[in-house]
C-alpha positions in Angstrom: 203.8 13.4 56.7 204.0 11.2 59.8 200.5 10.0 59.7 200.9 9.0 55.6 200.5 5.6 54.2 204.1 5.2 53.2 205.0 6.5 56.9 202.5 4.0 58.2 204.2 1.1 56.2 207.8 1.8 57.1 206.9 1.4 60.4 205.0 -1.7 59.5 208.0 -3.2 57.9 210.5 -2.0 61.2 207.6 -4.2 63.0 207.5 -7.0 60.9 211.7 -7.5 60.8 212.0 -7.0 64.4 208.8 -9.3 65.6 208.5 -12.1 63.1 211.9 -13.5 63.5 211.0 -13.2 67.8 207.5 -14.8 67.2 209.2 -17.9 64.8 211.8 -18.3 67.7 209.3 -18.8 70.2 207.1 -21.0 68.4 209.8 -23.1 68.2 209.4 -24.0 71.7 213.5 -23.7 72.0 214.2 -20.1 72.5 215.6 -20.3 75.8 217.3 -23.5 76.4 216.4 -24.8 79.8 218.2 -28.0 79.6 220.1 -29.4 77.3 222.7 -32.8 76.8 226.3 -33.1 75.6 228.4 -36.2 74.8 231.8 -37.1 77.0 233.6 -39.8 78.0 235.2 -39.6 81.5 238.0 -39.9 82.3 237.9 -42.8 84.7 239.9 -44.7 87.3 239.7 -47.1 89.4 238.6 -47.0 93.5 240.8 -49.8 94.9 237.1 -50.8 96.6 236.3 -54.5 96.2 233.8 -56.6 98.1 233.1 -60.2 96.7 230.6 -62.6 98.9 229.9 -66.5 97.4 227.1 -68.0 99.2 227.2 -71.5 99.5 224.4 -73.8 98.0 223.3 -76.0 101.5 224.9 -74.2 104.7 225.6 -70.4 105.1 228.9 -71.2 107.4 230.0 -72.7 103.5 229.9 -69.2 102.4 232.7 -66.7 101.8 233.6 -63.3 101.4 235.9 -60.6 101.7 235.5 -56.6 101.2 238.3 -53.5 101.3 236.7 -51.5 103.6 236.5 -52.7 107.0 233.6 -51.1 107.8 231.4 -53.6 105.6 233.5 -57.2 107.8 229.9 -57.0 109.9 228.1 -57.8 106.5 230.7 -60.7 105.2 230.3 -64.2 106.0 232.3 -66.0 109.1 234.4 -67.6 106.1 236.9 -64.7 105.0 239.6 -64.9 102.1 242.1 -62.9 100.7 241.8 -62.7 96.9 244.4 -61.5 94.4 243.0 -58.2 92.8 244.3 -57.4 88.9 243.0 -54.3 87.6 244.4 -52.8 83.7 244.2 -50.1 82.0 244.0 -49.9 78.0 243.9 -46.4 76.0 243.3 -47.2 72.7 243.4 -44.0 70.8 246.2 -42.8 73.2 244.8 -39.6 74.4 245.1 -40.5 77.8 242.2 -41.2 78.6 241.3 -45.0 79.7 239.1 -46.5 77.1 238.9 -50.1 78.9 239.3 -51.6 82.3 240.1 -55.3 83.0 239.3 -56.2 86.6 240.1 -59.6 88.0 239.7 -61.1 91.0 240.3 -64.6 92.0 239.5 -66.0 95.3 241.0 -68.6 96.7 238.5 -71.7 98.0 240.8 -74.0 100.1 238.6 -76.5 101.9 235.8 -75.2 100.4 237.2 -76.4 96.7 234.3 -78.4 96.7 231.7 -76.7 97.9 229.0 -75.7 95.5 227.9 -71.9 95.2 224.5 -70.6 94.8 224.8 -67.2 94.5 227.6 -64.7 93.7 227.5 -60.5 94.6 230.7 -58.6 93.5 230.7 -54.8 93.9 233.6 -52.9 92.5 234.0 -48.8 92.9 235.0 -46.6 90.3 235.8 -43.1 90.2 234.6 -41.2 87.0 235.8 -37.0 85.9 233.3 -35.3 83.8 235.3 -31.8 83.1 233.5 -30.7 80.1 230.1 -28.3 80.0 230.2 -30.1 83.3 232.6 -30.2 86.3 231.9 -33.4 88.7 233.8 -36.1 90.6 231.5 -39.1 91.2 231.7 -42.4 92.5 230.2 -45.3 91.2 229.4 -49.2 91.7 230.0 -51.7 89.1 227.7 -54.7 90.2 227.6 -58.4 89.5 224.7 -60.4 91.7 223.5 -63.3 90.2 222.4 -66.7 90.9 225.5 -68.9 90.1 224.5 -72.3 88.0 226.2 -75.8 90.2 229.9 -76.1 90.1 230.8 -73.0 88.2 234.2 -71.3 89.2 234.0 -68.5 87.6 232.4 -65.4 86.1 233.4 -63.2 83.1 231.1 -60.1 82.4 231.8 -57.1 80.1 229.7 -53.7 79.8 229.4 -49.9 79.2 230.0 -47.9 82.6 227.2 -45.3 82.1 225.8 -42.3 84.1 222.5 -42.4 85.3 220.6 -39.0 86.4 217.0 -38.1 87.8 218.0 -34.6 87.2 220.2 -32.4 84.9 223.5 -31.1 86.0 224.0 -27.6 86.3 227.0 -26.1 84.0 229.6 -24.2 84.5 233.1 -23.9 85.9 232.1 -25.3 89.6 233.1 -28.2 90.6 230.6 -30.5 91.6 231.6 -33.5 94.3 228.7 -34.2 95.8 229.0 -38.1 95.1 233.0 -37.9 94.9 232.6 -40.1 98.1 232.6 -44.1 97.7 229.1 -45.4 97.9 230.4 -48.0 100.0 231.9 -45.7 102.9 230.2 -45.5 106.0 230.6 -42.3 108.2 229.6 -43.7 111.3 229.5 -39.7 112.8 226.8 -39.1 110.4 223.0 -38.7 110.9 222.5 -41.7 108.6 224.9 -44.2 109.9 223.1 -43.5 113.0 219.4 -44.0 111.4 220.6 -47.1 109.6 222.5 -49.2 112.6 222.9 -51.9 112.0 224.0 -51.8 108.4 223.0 -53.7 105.8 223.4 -53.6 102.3 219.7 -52.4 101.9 221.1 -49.5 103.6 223.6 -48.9 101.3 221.9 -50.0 98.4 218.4 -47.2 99.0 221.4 -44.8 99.7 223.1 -44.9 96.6 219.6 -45.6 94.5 218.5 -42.1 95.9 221.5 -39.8 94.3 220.8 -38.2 91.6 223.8 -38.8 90.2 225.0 -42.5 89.7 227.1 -44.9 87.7 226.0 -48.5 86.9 227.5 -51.2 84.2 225.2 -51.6 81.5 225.8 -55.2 79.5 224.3 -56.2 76.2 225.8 -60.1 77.1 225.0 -62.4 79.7 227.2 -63.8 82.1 229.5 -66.0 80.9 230.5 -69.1 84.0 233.7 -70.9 84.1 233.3 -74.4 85.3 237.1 -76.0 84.8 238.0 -77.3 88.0 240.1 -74.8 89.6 241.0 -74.0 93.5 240.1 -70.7 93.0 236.8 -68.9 92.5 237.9 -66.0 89.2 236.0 -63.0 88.6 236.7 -61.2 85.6 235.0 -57.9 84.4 235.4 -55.9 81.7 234.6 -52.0 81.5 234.4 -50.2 78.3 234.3 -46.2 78.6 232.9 -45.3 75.9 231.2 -40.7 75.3 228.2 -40.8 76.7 225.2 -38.6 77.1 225.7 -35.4 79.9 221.9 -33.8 80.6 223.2 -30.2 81.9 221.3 -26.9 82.7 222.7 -24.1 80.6 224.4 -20.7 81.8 223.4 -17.5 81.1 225.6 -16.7 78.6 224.9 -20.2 76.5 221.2 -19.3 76.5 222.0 -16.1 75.5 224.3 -16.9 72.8 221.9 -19.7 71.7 218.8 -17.3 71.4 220.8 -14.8 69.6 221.9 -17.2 67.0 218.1 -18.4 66.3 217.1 -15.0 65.9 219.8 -13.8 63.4 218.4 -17.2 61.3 215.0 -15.8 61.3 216.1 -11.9 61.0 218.7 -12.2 57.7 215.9 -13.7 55.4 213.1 -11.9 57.5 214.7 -8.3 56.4 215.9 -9.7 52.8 211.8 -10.1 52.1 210.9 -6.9 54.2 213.1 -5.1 51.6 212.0 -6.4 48.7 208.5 -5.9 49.6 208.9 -2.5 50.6 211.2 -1.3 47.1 208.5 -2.9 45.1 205.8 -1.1 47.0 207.9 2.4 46.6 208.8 1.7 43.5 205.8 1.2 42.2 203.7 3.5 44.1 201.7 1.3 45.6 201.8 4.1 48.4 201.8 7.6 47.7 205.5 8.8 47.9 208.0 11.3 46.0 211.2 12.3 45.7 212.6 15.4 47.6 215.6 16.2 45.6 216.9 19.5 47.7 215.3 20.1 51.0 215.9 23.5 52.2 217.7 24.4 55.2 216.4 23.8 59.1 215.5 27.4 60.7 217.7 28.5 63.5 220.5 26.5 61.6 223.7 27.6 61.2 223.6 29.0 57.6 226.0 31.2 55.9 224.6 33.8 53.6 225.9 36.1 51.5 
């Protein structure tokens, strides 16, 4: 009968294996997976975008400078020199992705040999591929600025290029190039060029602070100074790319997939106890049940007799 104890408590048991397994996923708080993080490394090159600016220690005409892009020659000192640029490559696993970057730059001091700096900003750009759970091109800044000790002539600095973000990435097969632009351009048709006239490196600096995307050198060592006499001023930084954590928003079908998988965890052993509950509760007559061996035919079937 439909309204019997054992029909009662098969539908109890259809219950409990379809909304235990839903009620354990949820309480885990990570049913549906609104964000989520994955590890990459990048595959990275560099920009060809250098600016390096040594302020001297007593006048400011006793500083020099020089940058890549023209449109930052209003922000350099009078004093402008020509450095030699190195930049190297090393894979070390050979899977053709860069694993290290050596950047040197040494600028030559002519008079200025014996001038004594105060302070040192170096700003290099480089372009990182994420192409993963994500798709982005992104420009970043590797930065230097310190406060240079008396007659160094040099700086060595190695460090992780990491991504920073205020907000996951969303997934999928787009391609994201939002920030593919140097952080040191300037379009001078834009709104903000026009806002920010004249430019200085505030400017540029709020600009690229307010991405949500962006790429900065993170050292565990201190600088290291060079102070052998030397008539150039050497700038060496080292960049390890190393995998490193992507925070991503899922897509429909990874949250779906994921969900599915957590409730087949909790639905296998959910309907392994279901079953045994319910044969021991049959078995046993714990509920009033029998056997039909034969059960005659349906009226209005289609029976032959004879």
């Amino acid at each position: 009968p439909r309204c019997s104890a054992a029909y009662c408590f098969h539908l109890l048991s259809i219950a409990a294996v379809l909304l235990v397994p839903f009620i354990c996923c949820f309480s885990s708080d990570n049913f549906w997976i609104k964000a989520g993080y994955y590890y990459e490394q990048p595959k990275v090159s560099f920009g060809h975008e250098v600016v390096l600016v040594l302020n001297g220690a007593q006048l400011p005409s006793a500083s020099l400078g020089w940058s890549s892009l023209a449109n930052l020659d209003s922000l350099l000192p009078e004093q402008v020199r020509i450095p030699i640029i190195r930049s190297l490559s090393e894979d070390h696993n050979n899977d053709g992705v860069a694993d290290l970057f050596r950047l040197t730059v040494e600028m030559p001091l002519g008079n200025f040999s014996g001038e004594t700096f105060q302070h040192i900003m170096f700003l290099a750009v480089y372009k990182l591929e994420f192409r993963e759970r994500v798709q982005e091109d992104i420009s970043g800044l590797v930065i230097l600025d310190a406060v240079t000790p008396p007659n160094a002539r040099g700086a060595w600095l190695r460090g992780q290029l990491r991504l920073h973000q205020q907000q996951p990435l969303l997934g999928g097969t787009s391609l994201r190039d939002t920030y593919a632009t140097s952080p040191l351009s300037v379009d001078w048709s834009s709104s903000w060029a026009t806002s920010n006239y004249p430019l200085t490196w505030r400017s540029i600096f709020s600009r690229y602070a307010a991405q949500n995307e962006t790429v900065g050198l993170s050292s565990a060592t201190p600088i290291v100074w060079d102070f052998a006499p030397s008539d150039a001023y050497r700038v060496e930084v080292v960049v390890d790319i190393t995998k490193q954590p992507v925070h991503y928003i899922p897509g429909t079908a990874e949250m779906m997939k994921n969900a599915w998988v957590q409730f087949l965890c909790f639905f296998i052993p959910t309907w392994i106890v279901v079953q045994s509950i319910k044969s021991v509760v049959f078995d046993r007559q714990l509920v009033e049940t029998w056997v039909v061996s034969h059960l005659p035919p349906r009226s209005g079937g289609n029976c032959a007799t004879n």
